[in-house]
matplotlib code that plots the C-alpha trace (Angstrom):
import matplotlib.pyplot as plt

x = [75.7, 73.9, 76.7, 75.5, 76.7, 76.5, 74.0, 75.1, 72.3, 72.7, 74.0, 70.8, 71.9, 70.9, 71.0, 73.0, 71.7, 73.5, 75.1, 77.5, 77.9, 77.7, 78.1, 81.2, 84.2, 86.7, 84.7, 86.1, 86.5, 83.3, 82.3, 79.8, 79.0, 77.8, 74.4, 76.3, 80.1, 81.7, 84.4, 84.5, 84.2, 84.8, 82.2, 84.2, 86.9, 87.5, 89.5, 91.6, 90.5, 94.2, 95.2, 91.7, 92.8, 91.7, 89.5, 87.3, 86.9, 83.5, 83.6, 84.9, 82.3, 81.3, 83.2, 86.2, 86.2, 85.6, 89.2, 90.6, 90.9, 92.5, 94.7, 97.9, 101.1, 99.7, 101.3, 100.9, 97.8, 96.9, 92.8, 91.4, 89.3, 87.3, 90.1, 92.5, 95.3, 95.3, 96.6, 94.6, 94.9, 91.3, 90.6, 89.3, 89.5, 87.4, 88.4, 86.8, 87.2, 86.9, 89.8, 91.9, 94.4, 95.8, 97.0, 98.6, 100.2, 101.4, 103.1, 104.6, 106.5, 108.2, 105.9, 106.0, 104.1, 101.1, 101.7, 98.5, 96.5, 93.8, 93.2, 92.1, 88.4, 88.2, 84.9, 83.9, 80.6, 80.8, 81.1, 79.2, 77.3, 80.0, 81.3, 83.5, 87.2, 89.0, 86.9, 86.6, 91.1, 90.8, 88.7, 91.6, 94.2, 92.6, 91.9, 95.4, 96.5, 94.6, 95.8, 99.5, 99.4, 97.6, 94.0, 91.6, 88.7, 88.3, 84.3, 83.9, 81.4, 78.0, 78.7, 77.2, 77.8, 80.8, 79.6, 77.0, 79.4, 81.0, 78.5, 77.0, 80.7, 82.0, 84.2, 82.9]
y = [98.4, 95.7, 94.5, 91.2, 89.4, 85.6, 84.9, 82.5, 80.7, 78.5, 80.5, 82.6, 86.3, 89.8, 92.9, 95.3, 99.1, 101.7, 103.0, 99.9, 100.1, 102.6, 102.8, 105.5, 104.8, 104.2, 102.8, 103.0, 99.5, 99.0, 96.5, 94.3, 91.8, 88.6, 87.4, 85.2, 86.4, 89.5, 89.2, 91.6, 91.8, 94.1, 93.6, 92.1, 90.2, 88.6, 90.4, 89.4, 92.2, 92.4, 93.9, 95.8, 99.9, 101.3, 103.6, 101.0, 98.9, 98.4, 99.0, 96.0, 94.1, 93.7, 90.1, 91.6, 94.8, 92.4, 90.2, 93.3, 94.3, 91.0, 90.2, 90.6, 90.5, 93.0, 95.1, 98.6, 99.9, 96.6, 95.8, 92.3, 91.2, 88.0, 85.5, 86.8, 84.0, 85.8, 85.1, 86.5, 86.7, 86.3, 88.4, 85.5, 81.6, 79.4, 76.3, 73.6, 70.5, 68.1, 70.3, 69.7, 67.4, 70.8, 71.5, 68.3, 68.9, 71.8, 70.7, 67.9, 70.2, 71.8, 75.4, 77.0, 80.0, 81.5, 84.0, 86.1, 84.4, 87.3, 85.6, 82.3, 81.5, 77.8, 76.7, 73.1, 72.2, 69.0, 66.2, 67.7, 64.6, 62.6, 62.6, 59.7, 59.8, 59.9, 63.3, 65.0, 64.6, 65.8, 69.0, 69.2, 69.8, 71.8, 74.2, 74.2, 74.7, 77.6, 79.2, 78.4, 79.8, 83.0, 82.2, 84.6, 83.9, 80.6, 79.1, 75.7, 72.9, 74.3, 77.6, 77.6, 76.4, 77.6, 79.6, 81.4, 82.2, 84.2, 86.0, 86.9, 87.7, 89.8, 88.0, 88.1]
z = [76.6, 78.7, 81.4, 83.3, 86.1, 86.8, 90.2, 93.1, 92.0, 89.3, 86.6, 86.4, 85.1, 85.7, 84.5, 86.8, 86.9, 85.1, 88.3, 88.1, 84.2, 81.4, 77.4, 77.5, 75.5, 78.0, 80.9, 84.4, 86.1, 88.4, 91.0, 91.5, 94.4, 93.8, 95.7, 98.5, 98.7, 99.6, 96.9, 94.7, 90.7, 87.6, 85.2, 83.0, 84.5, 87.7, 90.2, 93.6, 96.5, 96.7, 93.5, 93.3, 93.2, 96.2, 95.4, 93.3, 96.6, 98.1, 102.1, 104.5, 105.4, 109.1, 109.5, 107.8, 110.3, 113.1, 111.5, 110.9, 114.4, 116.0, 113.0, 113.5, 111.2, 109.2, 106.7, 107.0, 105.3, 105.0, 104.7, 105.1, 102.1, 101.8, 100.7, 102.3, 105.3, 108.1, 111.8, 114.4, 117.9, 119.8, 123.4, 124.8, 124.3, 126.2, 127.1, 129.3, 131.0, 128.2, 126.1, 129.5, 127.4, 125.3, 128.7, 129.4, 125.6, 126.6, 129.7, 128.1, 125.8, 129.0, 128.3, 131.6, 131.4, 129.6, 127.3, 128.0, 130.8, 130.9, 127.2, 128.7, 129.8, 131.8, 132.6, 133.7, 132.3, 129.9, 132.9, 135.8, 136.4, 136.5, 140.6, 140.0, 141.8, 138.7, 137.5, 140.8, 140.1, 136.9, 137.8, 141.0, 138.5, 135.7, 138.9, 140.3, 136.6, 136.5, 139.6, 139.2, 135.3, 136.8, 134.9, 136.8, 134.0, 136.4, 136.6, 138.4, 137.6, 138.2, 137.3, 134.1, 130.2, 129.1, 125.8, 128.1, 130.3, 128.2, 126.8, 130.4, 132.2, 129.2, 127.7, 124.1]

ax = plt.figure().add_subplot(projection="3d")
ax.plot(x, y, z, "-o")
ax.set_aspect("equal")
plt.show()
């Protein structure tokens, strides 16, 4: 029995190797992986990770062990798959100055404290240049916003680009 798969790249076919197919009379369900996607496949049907038994499952891919550990709401037992909603809950977010509005949003709503202000990276490094009155205000209050909310992941203009910083000070 010749079992075939469809490629990623334009409907070109291939054989697959007789580890992943066989000619025995009741044929167990095996997996294949497409060239560019994760998701998983019988060799005959189409089949969501989330009904795929266990034990036929090819292992978690490093971006879903990465999502794995930060999602949260989880079942128990529960394995992210390719496909799958998920909420997850980062250990760091950077922000910067020119995001500075989503904490105007959020004192507009009458939020008065940061649920996990370890989680929060603030760096100033879009509008350095710019030493006009009304920006050297705007930096003022994203740095007393910081301090009063208890943000100690705090880096001022001049202190570097933001996605750098949190490579170099640990925060990814």
């Amino acid at each position: 029995m010749a079992c075939k798969a469809i490629s990623a790249g334009g409907g070109r076919t291939s054989h697959l190797s007789s580890r992943w197919c066989s000619a025995t009379a009741a044929p167990k369900p095996r997996l294949v992986r497409l060239v560019s996607t994760s998701r998983c496949l019988r060799a005959q049907d189409v089949e969501s990770p989330k009904t795929t038994p266990t034990e036929h499952r090819l292992p978690q891919t490093l971006t879903e062990k990465i999502i794995q550990r930060y999602a949260v709401g989880l079942s128990p037992g529960k394995r992210v798959r390719s496909g799958d909603y998920i909420s997850i809950e980062p250990a760091a977010i950077l922000t910067h100055d020119n995001s500075f509005p989503v904490a105007t949003k959020f004192l507009s709503m009458g939020a008065t404290k940061i649920h996990r202000p370890e989680q929060l990276v603030i760096a100033l490094d879009h509008d350095v240049q710019n030493t006009s009155e009304a920006n050297l205000k705007k930096y003022q209050s994203i740095e007393a916003f910081a301090k009063k909310h208890g943000v100690t992941s705090w880096y001022p203009a001049g202190r570097g680009i933001g996605h750098q910083i949190m490579v170099e000070e640990g925060h990814a």
